[in-house]
C-alpha positions as a printed NumPy array, in Angstrom:
array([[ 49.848, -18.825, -46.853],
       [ 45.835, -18.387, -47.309],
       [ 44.042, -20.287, -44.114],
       [ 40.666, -21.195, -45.506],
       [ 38.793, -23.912, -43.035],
       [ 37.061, -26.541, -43.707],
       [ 33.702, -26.853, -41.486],
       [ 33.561, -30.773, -40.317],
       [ 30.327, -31.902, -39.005],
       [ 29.118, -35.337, -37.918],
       [ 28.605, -37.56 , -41.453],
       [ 30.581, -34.786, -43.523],
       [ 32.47 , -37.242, -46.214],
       [ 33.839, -35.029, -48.207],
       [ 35.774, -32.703, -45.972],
       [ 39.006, -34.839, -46.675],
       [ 38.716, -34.475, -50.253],
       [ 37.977, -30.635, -49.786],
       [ 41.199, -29.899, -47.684],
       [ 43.065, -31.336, -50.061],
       [ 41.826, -30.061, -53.117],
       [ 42.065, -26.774, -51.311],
       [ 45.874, -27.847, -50.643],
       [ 46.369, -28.151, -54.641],
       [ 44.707, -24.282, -55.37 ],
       [ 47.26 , -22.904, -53.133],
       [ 46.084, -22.55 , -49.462],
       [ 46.695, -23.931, -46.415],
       [ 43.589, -25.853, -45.552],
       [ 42.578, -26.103, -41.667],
       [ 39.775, -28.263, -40.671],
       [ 37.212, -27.007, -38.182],
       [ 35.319, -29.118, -35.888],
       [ 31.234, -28.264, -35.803],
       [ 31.604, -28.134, -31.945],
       [ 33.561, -25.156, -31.476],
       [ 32.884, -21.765, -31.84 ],
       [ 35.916, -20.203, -32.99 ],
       [ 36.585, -19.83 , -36.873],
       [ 41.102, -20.523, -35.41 ],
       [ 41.642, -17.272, -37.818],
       [ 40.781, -18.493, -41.184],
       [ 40.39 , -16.162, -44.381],
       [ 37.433, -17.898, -45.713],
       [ 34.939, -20.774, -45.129],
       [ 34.202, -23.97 , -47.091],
       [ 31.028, -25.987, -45.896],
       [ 32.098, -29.702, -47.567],
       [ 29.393, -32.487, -48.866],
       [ 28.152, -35.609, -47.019],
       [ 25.09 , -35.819, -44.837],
       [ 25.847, -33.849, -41.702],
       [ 23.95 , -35.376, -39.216],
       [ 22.523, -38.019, -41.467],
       [ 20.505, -35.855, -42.998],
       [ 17.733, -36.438, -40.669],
       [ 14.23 , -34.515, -40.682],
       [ 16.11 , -32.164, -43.697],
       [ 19.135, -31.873, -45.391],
       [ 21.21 , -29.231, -43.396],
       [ 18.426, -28.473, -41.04 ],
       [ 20.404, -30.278, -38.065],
       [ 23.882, -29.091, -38.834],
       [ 22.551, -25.06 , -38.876],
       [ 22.447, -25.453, -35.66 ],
       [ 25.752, -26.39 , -35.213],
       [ 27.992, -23.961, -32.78 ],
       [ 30.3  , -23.303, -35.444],
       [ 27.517, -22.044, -37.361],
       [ 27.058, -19.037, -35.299],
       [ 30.618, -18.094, -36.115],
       [ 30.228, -18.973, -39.82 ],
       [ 27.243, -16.497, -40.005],
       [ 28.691, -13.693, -38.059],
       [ 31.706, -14.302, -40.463],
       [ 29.713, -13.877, -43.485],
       [ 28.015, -10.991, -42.297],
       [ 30.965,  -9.135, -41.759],
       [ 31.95 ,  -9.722, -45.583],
       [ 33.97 , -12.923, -45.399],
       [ 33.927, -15.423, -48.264],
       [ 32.128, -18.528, -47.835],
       [ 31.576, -21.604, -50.197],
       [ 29.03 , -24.306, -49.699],
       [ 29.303, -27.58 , -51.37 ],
       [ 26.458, -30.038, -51.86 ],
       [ 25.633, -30.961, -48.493],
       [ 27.184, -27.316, -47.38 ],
       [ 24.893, -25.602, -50.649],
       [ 22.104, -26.917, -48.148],
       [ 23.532, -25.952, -44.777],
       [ 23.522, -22.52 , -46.261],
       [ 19.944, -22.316, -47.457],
       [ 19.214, -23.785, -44.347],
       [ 20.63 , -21.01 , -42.209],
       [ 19.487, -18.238, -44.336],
       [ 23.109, -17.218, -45.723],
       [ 21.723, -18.164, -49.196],
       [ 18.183, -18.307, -50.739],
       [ 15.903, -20.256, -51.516],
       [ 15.859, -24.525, -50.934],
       [ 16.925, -27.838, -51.85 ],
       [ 14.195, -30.111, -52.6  ],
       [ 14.227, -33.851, -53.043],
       [ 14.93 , -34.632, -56.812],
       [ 12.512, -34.59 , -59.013],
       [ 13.003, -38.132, -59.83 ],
       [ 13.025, -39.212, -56.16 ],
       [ 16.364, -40.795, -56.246],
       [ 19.732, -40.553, -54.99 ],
       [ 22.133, -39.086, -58.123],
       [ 25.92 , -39.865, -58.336],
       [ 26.953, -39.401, -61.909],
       [ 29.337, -36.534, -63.583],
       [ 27.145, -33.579, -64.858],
       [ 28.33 , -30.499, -66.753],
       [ 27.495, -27.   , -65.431],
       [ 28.484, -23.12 , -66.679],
       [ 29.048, -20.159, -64.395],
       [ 26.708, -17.347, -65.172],
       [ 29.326, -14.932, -64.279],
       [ 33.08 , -14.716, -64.462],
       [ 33.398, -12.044, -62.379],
       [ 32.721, -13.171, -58.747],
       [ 35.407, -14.295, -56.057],
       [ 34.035, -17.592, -56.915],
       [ 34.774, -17.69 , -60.479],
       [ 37.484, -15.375, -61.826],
       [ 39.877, -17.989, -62.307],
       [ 37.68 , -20.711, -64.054],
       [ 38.872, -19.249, -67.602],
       [ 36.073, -18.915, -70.928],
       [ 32.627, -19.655, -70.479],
       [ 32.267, -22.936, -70.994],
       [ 30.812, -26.206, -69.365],
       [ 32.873, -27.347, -66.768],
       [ 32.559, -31.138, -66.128],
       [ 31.942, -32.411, -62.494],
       [ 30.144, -35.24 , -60.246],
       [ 26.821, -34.817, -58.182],
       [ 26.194, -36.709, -55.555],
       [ 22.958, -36.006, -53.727],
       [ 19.674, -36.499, -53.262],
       [ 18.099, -33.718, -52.423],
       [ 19.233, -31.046, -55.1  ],
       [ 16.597, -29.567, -56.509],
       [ 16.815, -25.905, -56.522],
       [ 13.346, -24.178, -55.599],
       [ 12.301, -20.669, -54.646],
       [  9.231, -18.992, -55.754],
       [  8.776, -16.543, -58.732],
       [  9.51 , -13.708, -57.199],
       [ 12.808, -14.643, -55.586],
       [ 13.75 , -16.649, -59.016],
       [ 13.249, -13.218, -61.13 ],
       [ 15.2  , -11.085, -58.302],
       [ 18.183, -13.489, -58.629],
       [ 18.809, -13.234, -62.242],
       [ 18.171,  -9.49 , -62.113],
       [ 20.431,  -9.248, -59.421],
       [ 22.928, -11.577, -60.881],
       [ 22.465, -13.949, -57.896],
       [ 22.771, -17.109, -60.228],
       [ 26.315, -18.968, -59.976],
       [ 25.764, -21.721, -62.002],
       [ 23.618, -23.518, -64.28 ],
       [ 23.224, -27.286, -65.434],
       [ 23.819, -26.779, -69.17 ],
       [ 24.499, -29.508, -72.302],
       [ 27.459, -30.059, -73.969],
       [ 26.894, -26.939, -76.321],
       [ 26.639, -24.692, -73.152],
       [ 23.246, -24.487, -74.048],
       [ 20.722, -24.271, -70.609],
       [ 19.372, -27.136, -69.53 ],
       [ 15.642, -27.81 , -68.89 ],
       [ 13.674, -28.194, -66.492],
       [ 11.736, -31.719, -65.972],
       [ 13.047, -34.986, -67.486],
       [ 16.171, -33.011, -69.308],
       [ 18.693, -35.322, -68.678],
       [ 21.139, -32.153, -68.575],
       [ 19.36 , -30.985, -65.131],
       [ 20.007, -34.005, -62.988],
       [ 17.387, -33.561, -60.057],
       [ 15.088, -30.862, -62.089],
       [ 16.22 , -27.723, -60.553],
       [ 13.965, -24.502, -61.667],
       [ 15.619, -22.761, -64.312],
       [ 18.68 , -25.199, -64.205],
       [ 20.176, -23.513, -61.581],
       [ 23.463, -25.287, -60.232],
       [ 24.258, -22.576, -57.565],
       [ 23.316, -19.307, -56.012],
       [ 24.986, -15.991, -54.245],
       [ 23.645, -14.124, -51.535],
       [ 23.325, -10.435, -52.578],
       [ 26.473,  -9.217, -51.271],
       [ 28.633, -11.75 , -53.542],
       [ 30.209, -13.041, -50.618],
       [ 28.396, -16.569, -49.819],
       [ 27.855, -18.976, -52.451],
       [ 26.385, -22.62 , -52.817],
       [ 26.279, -25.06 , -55.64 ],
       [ 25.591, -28.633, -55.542],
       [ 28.128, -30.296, -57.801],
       [ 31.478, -30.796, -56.457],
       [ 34.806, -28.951, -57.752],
       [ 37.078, -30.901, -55.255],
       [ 36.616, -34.054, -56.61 ],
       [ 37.363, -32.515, -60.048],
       [ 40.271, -30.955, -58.871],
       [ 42.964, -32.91 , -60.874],
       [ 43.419, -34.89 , -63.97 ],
       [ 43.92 , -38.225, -61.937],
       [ 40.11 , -37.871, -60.965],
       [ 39.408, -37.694, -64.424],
       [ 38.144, -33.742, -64.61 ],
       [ 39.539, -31.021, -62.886],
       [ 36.948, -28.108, -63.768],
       [ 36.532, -27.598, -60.681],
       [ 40.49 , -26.769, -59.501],
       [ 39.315, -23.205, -61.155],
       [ 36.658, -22.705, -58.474],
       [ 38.609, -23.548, -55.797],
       [ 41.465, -21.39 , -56.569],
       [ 39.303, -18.449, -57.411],
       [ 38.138, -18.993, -53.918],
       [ 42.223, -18.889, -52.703],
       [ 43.215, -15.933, -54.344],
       [ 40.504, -14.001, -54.082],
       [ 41.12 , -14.43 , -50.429],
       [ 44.43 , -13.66 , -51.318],
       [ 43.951, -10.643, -52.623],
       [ 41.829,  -9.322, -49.969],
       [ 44.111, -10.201, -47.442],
       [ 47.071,  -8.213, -49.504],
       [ 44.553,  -5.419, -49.842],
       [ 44.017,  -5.545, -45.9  ],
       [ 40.691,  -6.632, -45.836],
       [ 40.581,  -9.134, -43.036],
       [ 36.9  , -10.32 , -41.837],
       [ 35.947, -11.434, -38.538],
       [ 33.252, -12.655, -36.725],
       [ 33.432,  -8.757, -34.611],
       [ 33.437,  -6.261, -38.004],
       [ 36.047,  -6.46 , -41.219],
       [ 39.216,  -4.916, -39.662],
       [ 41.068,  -2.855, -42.341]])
């Protein structure tokens, strides 16, 4: 069975919801306390939503400096697949793993409402299993999701193929900018989430586990999560097993 943990740190909420929708893609979720240092041998990372730490001072800017963080970075380094979600998307920029930031929303609110985003690419351990291009139909719940990074970075992740996701309309057409409904905190270039330039960490802020089955009334995001699974899977069958020391073949 595929161990992928589940990082839990002090006003996570959606780390239940995460190990279970894990649970329906096919792995055997394990949740990991922000305390500890030790990864307990899991294949890949998940950082869940909520507000980890109450999202004082910053979103994410507290729970970076978790101990488990340490581990998670090391991990990543060493080529292990990580996933930030929401409040996770921002524990990642915050410790470097991704780049650029999460802004408050352009309309200075918090946002809970079902948006529809596209991936950008198919082709990522992310996203192979989420079938067609198409807009895939899932709830935000934040209020600080505004993507932001300067030109320069913005230009680099789109020629480097950085650029997960993407708020788009109904046609799969891209989203705009500010005051298009279709971009629900005014993200630049409607981006939804990000890569770092191996292709091994990703963030995006909507959340697949809570449209992970039918009952929830999407599940979209069931195809993220179980790319996610069997791409550690696969790497595991292939004998590619990261840890926090070196990937051990």
């Amino acid at each position: 069975m595929t161990r992928i943990g589940v990082v839990v740190f002090p006003g996570s909420n959606c780390d239940t919801d995460t190990l279970h929708g894990l649970e329906v893609a096919g792995a055997e979720p394990v949740a990991l306390w922000h305390e500890q240092a030790s990864l307990d041998g899991v294949q890949a990372v998940v950082l869940p939503g909520g507000f980890a730490y109450g999202d004082y001072l910053r979103a994410g800017v507290i729970a970076r400096f978790s101990p488990i963080m340490r581990s998670v970075s090391a991990f990543a380094a060493a080529g292990g697949l990580v996933l930030g979600i929401c409040n996770g998307f921002q524990v990642l920029a915050e410790a470097g793993l991704v780049p650029g930031a999460l802004l408050r929303n352009r309309g200075l609110r918090f946002l809970g409402r079902d948006v529809l985003i596209s991936a950008e690419r198919n082709d990522t351990a992310f996203t192979w299993l989420s079938g067609e291009r198409r807009p895939l139909r899932m709830p935000v719940a934040h209020g600080e999701g505004c993507y932001f990074a300067d030109d320069e970075t913005l230009d680099q992740l789109e020629r480097d193929g950085q650029v997960l996701f993407r708020y788009v309309h109904a046609d799969g057409t891209r989203a705009g900018e500010v005051g298009d409904p279709a971009n629900p905190n005014g993200s630049l270039r409607a981006i939804a989430g990000v890569m770092n330039a191996a292709g091994n960490v990703a963030g995006l802020m909507p959340h697949p586990e809570r449209a992970a089955e039918a009952v929830l009334g999407s599940e979209d995001g069931l195809g993220i999560l179980r790319s996610l699974v069997e791409a550690t899977r696969r790497r595991a069958a292939e004998g590619i097993v990261p840890t926090v020391a070196g990937v051990v073949r």
